[in-house]
C-alpha positions as CSV (number, residue, x, y, z in Angstrom):
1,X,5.4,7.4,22.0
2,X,4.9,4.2,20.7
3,X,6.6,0.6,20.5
4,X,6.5,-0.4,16.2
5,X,7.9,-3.7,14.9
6,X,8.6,-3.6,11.2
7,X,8.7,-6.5,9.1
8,X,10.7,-6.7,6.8
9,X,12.8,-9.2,3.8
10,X,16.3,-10.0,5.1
11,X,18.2,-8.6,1.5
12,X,20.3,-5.4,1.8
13,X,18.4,-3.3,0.0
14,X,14.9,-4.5,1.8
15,X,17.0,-3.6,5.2
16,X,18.4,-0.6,4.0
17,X,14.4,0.5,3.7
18,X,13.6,-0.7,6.6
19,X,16.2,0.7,8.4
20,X,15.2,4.0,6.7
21,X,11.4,3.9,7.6
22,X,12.7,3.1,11.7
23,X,15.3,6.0,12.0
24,X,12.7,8.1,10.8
25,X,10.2,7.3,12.9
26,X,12.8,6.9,15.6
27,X,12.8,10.7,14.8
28,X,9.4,10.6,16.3
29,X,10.5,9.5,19.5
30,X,9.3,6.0,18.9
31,X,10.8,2.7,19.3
32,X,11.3,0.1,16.7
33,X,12.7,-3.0,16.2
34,X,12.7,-4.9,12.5
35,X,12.4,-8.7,12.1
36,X,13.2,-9.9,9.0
37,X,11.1,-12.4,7.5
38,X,12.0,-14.9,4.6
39,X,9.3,-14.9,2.0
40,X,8.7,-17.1,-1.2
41,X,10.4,-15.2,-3.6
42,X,13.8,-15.3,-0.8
43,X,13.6,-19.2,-0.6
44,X,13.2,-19.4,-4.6
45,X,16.5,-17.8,-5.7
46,X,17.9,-20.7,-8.8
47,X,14.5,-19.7,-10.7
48,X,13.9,-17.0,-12.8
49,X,10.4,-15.1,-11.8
50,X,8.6,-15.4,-14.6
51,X,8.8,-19.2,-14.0
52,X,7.5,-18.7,-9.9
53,X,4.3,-16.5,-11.3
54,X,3.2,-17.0,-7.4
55,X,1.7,-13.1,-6.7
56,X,2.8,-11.9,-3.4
57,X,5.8,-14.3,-3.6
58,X,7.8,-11.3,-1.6
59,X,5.1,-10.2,0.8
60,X,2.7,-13.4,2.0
61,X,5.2,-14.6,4.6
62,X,5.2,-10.7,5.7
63,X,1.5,-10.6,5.7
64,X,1.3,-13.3,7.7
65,X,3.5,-12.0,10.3
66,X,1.2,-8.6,10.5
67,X,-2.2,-10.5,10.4
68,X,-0.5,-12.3,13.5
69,X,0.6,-9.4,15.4
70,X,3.9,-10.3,15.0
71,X,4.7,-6.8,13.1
72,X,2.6,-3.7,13.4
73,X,3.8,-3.0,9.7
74,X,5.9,-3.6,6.6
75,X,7.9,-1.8,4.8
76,X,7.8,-3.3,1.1
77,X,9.2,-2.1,-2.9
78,X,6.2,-1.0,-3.8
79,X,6.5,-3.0,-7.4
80,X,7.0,-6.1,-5.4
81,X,3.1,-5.7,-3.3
82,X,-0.2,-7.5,-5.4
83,X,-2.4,-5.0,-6.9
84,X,-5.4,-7.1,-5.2
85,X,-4.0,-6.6,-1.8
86,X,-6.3,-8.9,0.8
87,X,-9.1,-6.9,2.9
88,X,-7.8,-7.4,5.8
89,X,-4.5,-5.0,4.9
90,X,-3.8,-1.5,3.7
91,X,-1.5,0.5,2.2
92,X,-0.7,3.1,5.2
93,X,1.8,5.1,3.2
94,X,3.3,5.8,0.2
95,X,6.5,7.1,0.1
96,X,8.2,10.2,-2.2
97,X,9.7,8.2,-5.1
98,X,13.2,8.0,-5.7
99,X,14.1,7.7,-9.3
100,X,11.7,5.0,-11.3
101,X,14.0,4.4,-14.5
102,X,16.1,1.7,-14.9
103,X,19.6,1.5,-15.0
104,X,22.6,0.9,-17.5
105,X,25.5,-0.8,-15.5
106,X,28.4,-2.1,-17.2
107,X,32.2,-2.5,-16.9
108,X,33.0,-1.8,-20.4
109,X,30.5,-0.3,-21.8
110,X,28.7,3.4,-21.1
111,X,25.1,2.7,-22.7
112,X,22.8,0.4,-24.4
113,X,23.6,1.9,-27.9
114,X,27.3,1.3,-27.0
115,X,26.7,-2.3,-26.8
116,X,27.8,-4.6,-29.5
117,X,25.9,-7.2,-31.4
118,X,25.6,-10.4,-29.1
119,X,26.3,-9.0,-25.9
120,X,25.2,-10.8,-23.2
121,X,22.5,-8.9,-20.5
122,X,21.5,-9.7,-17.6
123,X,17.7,-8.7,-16.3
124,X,15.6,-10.5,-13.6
125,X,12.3,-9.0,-15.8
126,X,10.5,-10.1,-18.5
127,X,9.8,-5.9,-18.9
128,X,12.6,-5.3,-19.5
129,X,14.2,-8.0,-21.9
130,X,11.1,-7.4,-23.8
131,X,11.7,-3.8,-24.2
132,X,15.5,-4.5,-24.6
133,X,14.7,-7.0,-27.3
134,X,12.8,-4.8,-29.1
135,X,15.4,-1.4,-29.7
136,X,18.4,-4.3,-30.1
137,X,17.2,-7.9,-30.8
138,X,20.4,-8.7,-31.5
139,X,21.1,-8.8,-28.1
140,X,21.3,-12.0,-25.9
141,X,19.2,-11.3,-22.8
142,X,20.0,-13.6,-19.8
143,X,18.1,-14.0,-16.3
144,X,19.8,-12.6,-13.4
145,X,18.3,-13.2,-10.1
146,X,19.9,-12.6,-6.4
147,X,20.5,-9.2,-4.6
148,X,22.4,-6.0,-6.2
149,X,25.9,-7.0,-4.8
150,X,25.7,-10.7,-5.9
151,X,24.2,-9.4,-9.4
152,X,27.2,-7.2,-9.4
153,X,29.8,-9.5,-9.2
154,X,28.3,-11.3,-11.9
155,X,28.8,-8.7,-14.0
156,X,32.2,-8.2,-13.0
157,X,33.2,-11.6,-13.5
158,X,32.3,-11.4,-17.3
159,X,29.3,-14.0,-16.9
160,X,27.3,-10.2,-18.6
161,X,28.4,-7.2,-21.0
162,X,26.1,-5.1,-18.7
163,X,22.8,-5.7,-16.8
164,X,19.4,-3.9,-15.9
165,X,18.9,-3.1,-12.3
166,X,16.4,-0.6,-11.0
167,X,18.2,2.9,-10.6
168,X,16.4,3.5,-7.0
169,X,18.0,0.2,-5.2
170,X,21.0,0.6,-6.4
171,X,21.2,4.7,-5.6
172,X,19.8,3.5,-1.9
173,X,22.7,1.1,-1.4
174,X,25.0,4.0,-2.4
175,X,26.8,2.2,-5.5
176,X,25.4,4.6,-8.1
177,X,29.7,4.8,-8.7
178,X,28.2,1.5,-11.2
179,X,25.7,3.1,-13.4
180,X,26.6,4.0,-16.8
181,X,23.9,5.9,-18.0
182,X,19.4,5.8,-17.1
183,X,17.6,4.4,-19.7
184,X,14.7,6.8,-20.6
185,X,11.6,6.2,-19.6
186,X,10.3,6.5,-23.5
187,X,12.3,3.8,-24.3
188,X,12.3,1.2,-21.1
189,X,8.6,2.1,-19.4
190,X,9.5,1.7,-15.6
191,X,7.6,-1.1,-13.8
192,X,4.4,-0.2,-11.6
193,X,5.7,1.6,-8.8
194,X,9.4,1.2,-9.4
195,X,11.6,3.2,-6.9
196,X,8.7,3.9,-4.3
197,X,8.1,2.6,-0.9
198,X,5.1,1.2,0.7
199,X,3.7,0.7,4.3
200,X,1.7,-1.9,4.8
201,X,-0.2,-2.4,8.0
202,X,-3.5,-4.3,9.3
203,X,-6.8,-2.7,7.9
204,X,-8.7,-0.8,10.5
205,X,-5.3,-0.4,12.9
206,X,-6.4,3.6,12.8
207,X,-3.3,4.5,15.4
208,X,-0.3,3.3,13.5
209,X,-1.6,4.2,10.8
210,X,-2.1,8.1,12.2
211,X,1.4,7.7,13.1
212,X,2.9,6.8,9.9
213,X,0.8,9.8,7.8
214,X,3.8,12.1,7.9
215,X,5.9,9.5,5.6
216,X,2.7,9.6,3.0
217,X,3.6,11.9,-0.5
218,X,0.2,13.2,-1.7
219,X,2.3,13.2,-5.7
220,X,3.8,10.1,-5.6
221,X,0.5,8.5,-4.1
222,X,-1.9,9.5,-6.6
223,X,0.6,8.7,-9.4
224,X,1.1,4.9,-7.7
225,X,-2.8,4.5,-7.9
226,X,-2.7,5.6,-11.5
227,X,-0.2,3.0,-12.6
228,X,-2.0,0.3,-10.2
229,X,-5.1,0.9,-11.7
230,X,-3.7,0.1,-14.9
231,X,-2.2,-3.4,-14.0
232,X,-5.1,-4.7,-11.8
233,X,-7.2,-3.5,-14.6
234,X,-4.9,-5.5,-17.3
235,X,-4.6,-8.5,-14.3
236,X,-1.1,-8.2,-15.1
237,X,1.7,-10.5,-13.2
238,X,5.5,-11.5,-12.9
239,X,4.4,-13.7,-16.3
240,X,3.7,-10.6,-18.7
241,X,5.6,-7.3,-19.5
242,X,3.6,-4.4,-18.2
243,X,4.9,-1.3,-17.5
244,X,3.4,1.9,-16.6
245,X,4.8,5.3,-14.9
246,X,2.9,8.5,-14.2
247,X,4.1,11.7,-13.0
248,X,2.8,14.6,-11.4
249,X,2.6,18.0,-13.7
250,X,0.9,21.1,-12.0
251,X,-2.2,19.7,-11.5
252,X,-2.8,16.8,-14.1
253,X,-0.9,13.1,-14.1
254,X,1.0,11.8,-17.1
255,X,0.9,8.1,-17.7
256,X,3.3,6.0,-20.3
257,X,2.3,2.3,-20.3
258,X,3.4,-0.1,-22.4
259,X,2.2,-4.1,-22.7
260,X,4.1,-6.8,-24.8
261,X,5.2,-9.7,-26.0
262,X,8.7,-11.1,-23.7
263,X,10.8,-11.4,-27.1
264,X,10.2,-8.1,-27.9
265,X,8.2,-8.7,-31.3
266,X,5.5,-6.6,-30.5
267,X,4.9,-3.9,-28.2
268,X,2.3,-1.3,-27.3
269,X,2.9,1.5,-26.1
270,X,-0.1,4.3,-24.9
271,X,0.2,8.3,-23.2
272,X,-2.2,10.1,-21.5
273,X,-2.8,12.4,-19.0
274,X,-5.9,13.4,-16.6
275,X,-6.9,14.7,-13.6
276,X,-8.6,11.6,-11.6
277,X,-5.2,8.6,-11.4
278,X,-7.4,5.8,-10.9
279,X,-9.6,6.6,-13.9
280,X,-6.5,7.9,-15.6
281,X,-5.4,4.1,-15.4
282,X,-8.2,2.2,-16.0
283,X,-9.2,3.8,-19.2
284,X,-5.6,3.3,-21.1
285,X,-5.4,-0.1,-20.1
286,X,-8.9,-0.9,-21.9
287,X,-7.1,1.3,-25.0
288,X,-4.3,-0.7,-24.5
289,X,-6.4,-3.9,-24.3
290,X,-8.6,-2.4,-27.7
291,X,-5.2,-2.0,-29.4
292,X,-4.2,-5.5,-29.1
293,X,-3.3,-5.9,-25.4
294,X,-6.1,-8.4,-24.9
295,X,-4.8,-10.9,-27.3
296,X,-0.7,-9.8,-26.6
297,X,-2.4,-11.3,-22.7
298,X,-4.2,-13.8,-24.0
299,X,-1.7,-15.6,-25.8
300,X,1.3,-14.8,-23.1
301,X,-1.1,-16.7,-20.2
302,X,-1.8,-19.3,-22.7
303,X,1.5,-21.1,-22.8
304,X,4.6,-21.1,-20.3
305,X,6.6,-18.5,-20.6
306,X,10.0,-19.1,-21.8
307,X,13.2,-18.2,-20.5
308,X,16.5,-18.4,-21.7
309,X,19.0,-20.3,-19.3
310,X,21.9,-18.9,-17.4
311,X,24.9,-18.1,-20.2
């Protein structure tokens, strides 16, 4: 049996997948210890991310540690790992997904339509206050940055009439008892890989990667490579709202994917379906990109992204 060091982010929810990934394999009959590792995105925690725009500002610091020998691999949210990943790394594993849509948590309030005009949201993604901004404009969306608990009590404080956290880390940290309702995927488009897990390890390292094959989903995979297709081939980032999610239906994938502008005043949205995922993505992001994505880009990359302050 073998000796595995995970790396891994120091937040409860990156633990709580860590920790997940080493009693399984501990299942194995393996050993394995975690060190947590504080990466960019950790040490920048007063800024909204659309401001950072640094890609891989929550894996670099990991990467390092693995290129190193540090870690044998790392156990990331797959939304949170570059769509150009660097040569000398692979994706070993992709775990089954847990649920991508986002979720509606409030103390007053059961749903987004229940919501009255003004109220304040929180969100740490341009996705989704563009897609909020565009069913209720009216709304005032506010960043919210810093783990599920501390995002919670900000909520229950009053500083927000509700806020948007992904329905898989907060089901993982077992305080689904918050969620009000899920927000369909029609109407909030889930972010690229939202509520999967990845492995990450050193390209070419064929043993651990043999022993971490039984954590790989054939389903979820090819649907991840859909939807990554379609941001690297929009060369999406933290600065533009992109959202795509694909499913797994007999023997075909289904994609939604959706680009726009952060206020909400215009958004695309695209469907399709196919039988090869990477092609599958690549060919609705250039009908995407045909249908006004390229300029929707263009302009957002053009000037600084703005983003409201703290209420």
């Amino acid at each position: 049996m073998a000796k595995l060091r995970i790396g891994s982010r120091g937040s409860q929810l990156a633990l709580w997948q860590a920790n997940h990934v080493a009693a399984l394999l501990r299942a194995k009959g393996h050993t394995v210890e975690i060190e947590v590792i504080k990466t960019t995105g950790d040490k920048i925690t007063s800024v909204a991310l659309a401001k950072v725009g640094t890609k891989g500002m929550f894996t670099k610091e990991i990467e390092e540690a693995l290129h190193e020998k540090r870690v044998d691999l790392a156990v990331h949210s797959l939304k949170d790992v570059p769509t150009d990943l660097a040569q000398e790394f692979e994706l070993a594993a992709i775990m089954k997904r847990e649920d991508p849509r986002d979720a509606f948590i409030s103390v007053k309030f059961s749903s987004l339509e229940e919501l009255p005009q003004g109220a304040k949201v929180g969100t740490s993604s341009l996705r989704r206050q563009c897609q909020l901004k565009s069913v209720r404009p009216d709304l005032a969306v506010f960043p919210l940055r810093g783990n599920v608990d501390t995002r919670l009590r900000k909520l229950e404080s009053g500083e927000y009439d509700a806020i948007i956290l992904a329905a898989a880390g907060v089901l993982r940290l077992g305080l689904e008892t918050h969620v009000r309702s899920r927000i369909s995927a029609d109407v909030m488009c889930p972010a690229v890989g939202q509520g999967a897990l990845a492995i990450e390890i050193r390209r070419g390292d064929q043993q651990t990667k043999t022993l971490l094959a039984f954590l790989n989903d054939a389903d979820t995979h090819a649907a991840i490579d859909c939807e990554r297709a379609l941001l690297g081939s929009l060369g999406g980032g933290c600065q533009v709202p992109i959202g795509a999610y694909a499913e797994k239906r007999g023997g075909r994938l289904f994609l939604r994917a959706m680009v726009g502008r952060p206020d909400g005043s215009q958004i695309l949205r695209e469907q399709a379906d196919g039988t090869d995922g990477v092609k599958l993505g690549r060919e609705t992001a250039q009908t995407l990109l045909w249908r006004g994505g390229d300029k929707i880009l263009d302009d957002v990359y053009a000037q600084e992204v703005e983003v409201p302050k703290q209420p």
